[in-house]
C-alpha positions in Angstrom: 85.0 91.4 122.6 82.2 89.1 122.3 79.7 89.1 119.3 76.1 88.6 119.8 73.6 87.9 117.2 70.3 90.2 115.7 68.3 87.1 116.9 69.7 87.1 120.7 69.7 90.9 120.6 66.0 91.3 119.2 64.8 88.6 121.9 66.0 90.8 124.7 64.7 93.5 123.5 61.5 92.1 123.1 61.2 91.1 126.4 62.0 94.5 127.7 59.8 96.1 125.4 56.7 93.9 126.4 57.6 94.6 130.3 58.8 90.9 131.0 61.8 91.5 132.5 64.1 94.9 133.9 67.2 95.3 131.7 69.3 93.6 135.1 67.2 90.5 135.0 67.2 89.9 131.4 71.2 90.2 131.5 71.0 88.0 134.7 68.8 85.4 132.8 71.6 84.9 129.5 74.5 85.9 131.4 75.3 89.3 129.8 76.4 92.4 131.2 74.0 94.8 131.8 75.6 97.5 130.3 75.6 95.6 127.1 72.1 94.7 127.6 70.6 98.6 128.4 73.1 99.8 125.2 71.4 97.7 123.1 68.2 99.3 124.4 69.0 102.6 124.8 70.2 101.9 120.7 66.7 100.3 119.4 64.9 103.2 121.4 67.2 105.7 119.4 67.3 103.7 116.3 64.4 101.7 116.0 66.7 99.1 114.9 69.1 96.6 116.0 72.9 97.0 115.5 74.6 94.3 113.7 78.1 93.7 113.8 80.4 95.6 112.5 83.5 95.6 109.9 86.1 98.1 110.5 84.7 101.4 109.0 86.3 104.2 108.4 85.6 107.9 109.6 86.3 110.9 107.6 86.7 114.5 109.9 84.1 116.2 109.7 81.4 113.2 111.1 83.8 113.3 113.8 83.8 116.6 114.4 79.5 116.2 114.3 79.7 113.9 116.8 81.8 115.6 118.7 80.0 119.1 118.6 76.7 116.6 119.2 77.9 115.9 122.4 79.3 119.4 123.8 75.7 121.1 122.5 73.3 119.0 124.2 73.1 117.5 127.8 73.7 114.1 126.7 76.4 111.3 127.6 78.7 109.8 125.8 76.7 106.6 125.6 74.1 108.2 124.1 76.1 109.7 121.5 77.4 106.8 120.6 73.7 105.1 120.4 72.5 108.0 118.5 75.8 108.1 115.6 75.7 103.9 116.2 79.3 104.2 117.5 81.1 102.4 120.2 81.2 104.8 123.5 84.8 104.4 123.2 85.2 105.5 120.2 83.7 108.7 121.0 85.5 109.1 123.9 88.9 108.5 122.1 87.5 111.1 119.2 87.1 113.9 122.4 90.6 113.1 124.0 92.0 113.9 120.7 90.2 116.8 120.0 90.7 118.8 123.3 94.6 117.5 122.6 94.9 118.2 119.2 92.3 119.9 117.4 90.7 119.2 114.0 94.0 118.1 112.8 94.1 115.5 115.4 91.2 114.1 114.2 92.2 113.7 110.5 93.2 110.5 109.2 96.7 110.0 108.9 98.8 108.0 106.2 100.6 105.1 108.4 104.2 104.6 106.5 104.2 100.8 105.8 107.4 98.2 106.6 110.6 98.4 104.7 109.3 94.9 104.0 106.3 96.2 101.8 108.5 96.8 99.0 110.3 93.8 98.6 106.7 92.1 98.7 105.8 94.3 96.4 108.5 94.3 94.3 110.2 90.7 94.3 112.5 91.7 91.1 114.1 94.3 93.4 114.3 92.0 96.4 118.2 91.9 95.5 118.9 95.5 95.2 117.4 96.6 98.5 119.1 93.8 100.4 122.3 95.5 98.7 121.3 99.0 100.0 120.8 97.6 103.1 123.7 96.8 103.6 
């Protein structure tokens, strides 16, 4: 997925906001989508800031289940969830599918188990030994 920057984003916007161009022109004009460009709209109108890029961050149950209960007590779409909670639509999306699937536990962050090759990476001085009980 492409990365835009503040600067780009905050230009477009501008020129929306000052009625110089419709959301489908402005995309037209840097060759974006113009879903991307009306998200980023729809997010500064909800906001009243830009989103920057993100790291991977990390959600803990119940904000999902907020965002979740957002959605299903008002009239609102996913999208504007997401602008609202400054989350990917996706991510919202995925956070439903899971819920009408699995309930809250579905939604609760799970331990991954890591490699059998952790431990000897971790441990080099038993390297030997677990080569031996692999055997």
């Amino acid at each position: 997925m492409a990365k835009y920057s503040p600067e780009l984003k905050a230009e477009i916007i501008s020129k929306y906001n000052q009625g110089m161009a419709t959301s489908i022109q402005l995309a037209r004009e840097y060759n974006l989508n113009s879903r991307v460009v009306r998200s980023w709209i729809q997010t500064y109108r909800l906001q009243g800031k830009i989103r920057h890029s993100r790291n991977k961050r990390i959600f803990d149950t119940d904000f999902k289940l907020a965002v979740i209960d957002y959605y299903q007590t008002h009239e609102v779409t996913i999208a504007e969830v997401a602008a609202r909670f400054d989350l990917l639509p996706g991510q919202v999306s995925h956070w439903r599918t899971l819920f009408k699937t699995g309930g809250i536990e579905a939604l609760r962050p799970h331990q991954r188990e890591g490699s059998p090759n952790n431990e000897i990476t971790k441990h080099p001085e038993r390297t030997n030994i677990i080569r031996i009980e692999r055997k």
